[in-house]
N, CA, C and O of each residue as an XYZ file, in Angstrom:
452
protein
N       0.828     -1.203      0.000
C       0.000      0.000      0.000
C       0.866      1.259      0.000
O       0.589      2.224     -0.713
N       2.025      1.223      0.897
C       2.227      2.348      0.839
C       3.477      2.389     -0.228
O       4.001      3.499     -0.329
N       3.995      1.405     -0.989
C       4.783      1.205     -2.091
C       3.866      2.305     -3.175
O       4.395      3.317     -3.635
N       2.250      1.863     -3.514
C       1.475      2.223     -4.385
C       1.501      3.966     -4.141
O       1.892      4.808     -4.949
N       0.947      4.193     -2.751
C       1.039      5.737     -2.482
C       2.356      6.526     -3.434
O       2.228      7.235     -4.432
N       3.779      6.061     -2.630
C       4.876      6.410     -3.344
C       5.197      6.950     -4.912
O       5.692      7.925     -5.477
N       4.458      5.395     -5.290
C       4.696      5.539     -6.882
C       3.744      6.847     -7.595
O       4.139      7.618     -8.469
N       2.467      6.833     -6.975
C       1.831      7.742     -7.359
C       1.774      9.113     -7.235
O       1.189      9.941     -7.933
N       2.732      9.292     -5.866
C       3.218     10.435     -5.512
C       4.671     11.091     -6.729
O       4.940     12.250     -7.043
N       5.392      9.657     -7.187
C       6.176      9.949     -7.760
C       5.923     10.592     -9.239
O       6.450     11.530     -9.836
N       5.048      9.818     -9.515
C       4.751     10.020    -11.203
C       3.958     11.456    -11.133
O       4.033     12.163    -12.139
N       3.050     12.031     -9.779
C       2.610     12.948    -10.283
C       3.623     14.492    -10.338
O       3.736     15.546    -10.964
N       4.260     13.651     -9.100
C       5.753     14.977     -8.941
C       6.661     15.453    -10.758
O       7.007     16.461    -11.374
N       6.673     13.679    -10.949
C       7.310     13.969    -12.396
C       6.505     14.512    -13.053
O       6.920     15.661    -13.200
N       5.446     14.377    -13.629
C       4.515     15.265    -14.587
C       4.689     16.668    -13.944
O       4.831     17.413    -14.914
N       4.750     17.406    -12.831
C       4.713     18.763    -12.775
C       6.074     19.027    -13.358
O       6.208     20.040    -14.045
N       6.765     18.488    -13.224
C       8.512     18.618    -13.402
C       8.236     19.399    -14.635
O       8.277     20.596    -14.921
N       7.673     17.316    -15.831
C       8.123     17.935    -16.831
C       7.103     18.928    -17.795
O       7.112     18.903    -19.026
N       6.356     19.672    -17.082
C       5.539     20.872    -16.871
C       5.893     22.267    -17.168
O       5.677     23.121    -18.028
N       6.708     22.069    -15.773
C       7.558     23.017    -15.725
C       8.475     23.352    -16.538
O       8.842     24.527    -16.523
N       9.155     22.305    -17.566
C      10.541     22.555    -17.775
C       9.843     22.932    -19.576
O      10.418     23.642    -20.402
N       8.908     22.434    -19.718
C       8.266     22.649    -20.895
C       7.769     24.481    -21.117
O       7.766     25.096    -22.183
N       7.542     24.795    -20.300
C       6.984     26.375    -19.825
C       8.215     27.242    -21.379
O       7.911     28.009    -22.292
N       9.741     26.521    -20.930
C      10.556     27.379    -21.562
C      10.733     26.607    -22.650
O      10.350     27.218    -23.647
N      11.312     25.092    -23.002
C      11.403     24.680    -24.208
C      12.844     24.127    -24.080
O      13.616     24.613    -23.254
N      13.239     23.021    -24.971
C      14.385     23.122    -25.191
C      14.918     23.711    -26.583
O      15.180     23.123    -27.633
N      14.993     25.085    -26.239
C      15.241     25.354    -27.633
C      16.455     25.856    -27.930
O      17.081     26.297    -26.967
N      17.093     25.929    -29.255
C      18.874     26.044    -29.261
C      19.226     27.024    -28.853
O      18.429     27.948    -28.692
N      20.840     27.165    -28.487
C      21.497     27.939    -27.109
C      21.551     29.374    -28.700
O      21.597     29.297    -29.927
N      21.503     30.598    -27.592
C      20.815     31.660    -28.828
C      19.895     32.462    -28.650
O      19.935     33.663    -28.379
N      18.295     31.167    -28.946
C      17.075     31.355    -28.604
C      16.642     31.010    -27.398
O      15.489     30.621    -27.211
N      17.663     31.137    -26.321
C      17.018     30.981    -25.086
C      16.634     32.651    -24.306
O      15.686     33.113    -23.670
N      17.575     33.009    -24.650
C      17.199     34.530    -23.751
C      18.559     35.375    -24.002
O      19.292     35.480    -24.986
N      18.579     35.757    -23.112
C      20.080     37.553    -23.508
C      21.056     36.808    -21.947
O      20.815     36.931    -20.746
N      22.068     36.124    -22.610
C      23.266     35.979    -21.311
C      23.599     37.019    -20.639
O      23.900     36.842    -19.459
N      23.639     38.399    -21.207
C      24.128     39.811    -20.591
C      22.693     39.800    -19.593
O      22.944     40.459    -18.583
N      21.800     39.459    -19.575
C      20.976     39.770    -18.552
C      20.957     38.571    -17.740
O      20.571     38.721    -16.581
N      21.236     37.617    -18.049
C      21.697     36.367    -17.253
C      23.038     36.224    -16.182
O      23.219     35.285    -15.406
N      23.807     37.269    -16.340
C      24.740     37.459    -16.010
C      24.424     38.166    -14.734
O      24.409     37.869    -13.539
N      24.147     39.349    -15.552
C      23.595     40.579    -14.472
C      22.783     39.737    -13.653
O      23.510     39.686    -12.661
N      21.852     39.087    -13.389
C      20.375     38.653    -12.785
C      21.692     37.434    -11.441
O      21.826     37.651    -10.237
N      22.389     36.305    -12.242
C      23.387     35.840    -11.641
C      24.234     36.453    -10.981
O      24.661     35.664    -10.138
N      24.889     37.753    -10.854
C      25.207     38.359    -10.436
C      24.910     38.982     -8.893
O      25.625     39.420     -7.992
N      23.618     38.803     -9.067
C      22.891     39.766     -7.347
C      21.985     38.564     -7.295
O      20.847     38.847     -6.921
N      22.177     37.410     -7.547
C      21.122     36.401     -7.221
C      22.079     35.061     -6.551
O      22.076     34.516     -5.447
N      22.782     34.877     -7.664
C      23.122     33.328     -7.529
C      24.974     33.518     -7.318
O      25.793     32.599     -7.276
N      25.209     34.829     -7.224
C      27.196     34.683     -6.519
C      27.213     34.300     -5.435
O      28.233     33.623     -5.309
N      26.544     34.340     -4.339
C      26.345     34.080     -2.987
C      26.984     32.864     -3.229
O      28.184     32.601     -3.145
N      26.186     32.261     -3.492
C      26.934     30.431     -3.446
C      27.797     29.857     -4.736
O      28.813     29.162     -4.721
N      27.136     30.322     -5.727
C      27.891     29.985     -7.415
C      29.151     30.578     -7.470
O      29.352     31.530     -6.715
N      29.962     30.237     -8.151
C      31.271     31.044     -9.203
C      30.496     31.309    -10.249
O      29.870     30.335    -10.668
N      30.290     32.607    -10.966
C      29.254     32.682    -11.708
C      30.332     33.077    -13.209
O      29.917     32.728    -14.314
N      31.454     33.684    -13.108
C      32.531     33.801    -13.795
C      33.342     32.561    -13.877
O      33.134     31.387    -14.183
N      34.507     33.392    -13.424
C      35.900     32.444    -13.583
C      36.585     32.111    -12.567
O      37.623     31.448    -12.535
N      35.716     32.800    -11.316
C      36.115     32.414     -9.891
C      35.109     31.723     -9.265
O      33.879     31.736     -9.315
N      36.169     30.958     -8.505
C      35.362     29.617     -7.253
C      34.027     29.778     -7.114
O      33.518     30.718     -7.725
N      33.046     28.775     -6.164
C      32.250     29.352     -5.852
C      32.658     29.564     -4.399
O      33.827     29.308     -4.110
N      31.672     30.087     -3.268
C      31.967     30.676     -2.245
C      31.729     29.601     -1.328
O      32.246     29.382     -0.233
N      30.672     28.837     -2.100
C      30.311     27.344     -1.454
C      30.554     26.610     -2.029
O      30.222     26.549     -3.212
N      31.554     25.345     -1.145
C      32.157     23.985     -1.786
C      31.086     23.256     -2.364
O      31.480     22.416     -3.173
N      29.969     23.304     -2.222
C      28.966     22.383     -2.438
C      28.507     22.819     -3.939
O      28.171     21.976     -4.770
N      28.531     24.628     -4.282
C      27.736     24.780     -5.123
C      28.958     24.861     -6.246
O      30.109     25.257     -6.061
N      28.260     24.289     -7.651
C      29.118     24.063     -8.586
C      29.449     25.575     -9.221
O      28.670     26.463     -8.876
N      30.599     25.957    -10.167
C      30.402     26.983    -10.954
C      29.441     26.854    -12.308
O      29.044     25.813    -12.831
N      29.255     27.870    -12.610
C      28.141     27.577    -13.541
C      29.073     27.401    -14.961
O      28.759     27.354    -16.151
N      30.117     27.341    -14.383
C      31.149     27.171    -16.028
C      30.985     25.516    -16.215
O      30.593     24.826    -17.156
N      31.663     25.087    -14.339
C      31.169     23.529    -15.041
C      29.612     22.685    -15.143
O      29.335     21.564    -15.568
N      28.799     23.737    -14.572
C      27.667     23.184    -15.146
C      27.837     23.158    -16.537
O      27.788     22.049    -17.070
N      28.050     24.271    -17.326
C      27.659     24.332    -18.164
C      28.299     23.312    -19.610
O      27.927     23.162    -20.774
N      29.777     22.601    -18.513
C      30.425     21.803    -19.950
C      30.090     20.562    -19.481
O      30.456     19.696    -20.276
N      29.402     20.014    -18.263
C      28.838     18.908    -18.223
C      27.770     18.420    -18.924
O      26.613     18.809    -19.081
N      28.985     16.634    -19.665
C      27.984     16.083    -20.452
C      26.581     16.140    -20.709
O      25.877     16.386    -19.729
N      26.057     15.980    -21.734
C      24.393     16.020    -21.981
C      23.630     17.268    -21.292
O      22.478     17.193    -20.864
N      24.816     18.962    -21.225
C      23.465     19.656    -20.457
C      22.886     20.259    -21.891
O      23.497     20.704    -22.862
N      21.302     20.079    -21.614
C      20.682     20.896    -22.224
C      20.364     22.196    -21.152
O      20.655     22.389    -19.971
N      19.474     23.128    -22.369
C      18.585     23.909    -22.141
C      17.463     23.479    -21.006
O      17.242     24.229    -20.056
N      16.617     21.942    -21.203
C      15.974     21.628    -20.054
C      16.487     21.228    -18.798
O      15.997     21.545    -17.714
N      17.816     20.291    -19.031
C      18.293     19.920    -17.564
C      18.514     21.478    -16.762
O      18.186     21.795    -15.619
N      19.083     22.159    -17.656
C      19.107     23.601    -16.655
C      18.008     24.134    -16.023
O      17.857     24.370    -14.824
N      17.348     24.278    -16.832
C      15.705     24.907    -16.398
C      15.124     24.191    -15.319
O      14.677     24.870    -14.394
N      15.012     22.527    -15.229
C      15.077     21.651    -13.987
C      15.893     22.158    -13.041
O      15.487     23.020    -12.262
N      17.275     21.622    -13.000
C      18.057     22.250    -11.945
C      17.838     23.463    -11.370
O      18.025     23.611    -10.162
N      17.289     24.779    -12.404
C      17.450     25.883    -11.976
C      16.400     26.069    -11.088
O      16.596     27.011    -10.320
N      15.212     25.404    -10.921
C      13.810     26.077    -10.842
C      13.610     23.884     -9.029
O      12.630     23.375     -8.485
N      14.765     23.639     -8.983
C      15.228     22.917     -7.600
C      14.644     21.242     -7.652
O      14.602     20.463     -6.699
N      14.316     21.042     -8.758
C      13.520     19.863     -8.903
C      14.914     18.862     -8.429
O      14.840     17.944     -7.611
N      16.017     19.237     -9.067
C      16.769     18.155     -9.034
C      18.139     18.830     -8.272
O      19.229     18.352     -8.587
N      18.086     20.088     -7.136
C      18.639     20.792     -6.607
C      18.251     20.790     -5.303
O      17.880     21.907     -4.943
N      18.193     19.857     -4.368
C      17.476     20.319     -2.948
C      17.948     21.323     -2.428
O      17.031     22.142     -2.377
N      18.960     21.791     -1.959
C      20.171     22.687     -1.333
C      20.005     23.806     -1.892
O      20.289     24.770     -1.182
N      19.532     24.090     -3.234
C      19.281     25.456     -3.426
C      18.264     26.145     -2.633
O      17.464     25.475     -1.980
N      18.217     27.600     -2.631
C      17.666     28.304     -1.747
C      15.809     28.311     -2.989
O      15.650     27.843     -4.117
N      14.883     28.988     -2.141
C      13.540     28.927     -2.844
C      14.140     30.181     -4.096
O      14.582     31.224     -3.612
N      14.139     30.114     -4.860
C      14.688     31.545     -5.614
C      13.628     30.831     -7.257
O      13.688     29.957     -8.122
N      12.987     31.684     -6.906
C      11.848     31.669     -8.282
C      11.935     32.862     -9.134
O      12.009     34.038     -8.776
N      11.912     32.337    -10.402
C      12.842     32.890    -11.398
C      11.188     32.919    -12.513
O      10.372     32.031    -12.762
N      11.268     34.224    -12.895
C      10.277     34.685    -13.958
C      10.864     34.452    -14.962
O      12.072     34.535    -15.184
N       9.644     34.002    -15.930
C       9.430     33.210    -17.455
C      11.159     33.269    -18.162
O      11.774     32.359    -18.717
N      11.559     34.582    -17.905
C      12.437     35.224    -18.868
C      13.900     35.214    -18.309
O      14.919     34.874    -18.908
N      13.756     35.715    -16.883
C      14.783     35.502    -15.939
C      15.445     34.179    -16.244
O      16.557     33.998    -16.741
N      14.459     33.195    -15.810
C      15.379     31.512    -16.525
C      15.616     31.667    -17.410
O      16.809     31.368    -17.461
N      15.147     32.134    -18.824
C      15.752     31.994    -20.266
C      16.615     32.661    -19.859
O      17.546     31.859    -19.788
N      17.027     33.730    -19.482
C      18.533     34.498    -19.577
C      19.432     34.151    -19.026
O      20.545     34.580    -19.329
N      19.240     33.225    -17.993
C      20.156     32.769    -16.535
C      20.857     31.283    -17.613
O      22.062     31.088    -17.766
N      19.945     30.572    -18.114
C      20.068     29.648    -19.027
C      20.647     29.533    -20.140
O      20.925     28.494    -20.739
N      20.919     31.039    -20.556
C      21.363     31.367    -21.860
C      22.795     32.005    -21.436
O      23.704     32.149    -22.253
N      22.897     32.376    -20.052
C      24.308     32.825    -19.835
C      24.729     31.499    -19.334
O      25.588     31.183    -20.157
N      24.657     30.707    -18.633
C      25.196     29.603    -18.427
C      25.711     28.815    -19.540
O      26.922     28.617    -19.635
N      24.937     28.382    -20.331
C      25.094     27.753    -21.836
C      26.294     29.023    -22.696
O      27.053     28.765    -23.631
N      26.170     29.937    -22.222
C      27.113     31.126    -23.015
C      28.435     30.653    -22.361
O      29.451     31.138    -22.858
N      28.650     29.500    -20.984
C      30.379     29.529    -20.887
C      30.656     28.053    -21.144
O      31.570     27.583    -20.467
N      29.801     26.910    -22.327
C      29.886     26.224    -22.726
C      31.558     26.051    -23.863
O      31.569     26.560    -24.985
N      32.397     25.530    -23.485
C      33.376     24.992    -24.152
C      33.753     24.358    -25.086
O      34.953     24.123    -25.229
């Protein structure tokens, strides 16, 4: 019984996920949004804990967004997931408007290698 609860709890968690991650699209790095405002927005949002440049982050835990960004298979959606905590517990609640993620997404993908 409570195996069944689980599963059903699980599958409906996943459908909001992939809900959510649909909102923006995976669409090619470009047409996601303006990195210069992704930057800026990263900048007074996400340095606290990120390396949002070319320096460390401030927290051992939190990755730079450089190597997010050259880790294998990232798309446009795994970011938008990660960004928005589905697959991030440790991030702080930080809810990010329609556009804000495209730009945050589009500067990240902008220090792709």
């Amino acid at each position: 019984m409570h195996l069944r609860l689980i599963l059903i709890l699980f599958i409906l968690l996943g459908g909001s996920l992939a809900a959510v991650a649909e909102n923006v699209g995976d669409v090619p790095k470009g047409e996601i949004g303006d990195p210069q405002a992704g930057l800026e927005f990263a900048r007074s949002t996400c340095a606290v804990c990120h390396g949002i440049e070319e320096e460390q982050s401030l927290n051992p835990k939190a990755p730079r967004f450089k190597d997010l960004a050259n880790r294998p298979g990232m798309t446009p959606t795994a970011l938008i997931v990660w960004l928005q905590g589905a697959s991030h517990p440790r991030m702080p609640n930080i809810v990010f408007a329609g556009q804000e993620l495209r730009n945050v997404v589009a500067y990240i993908l902008s220090l792709k290698q």
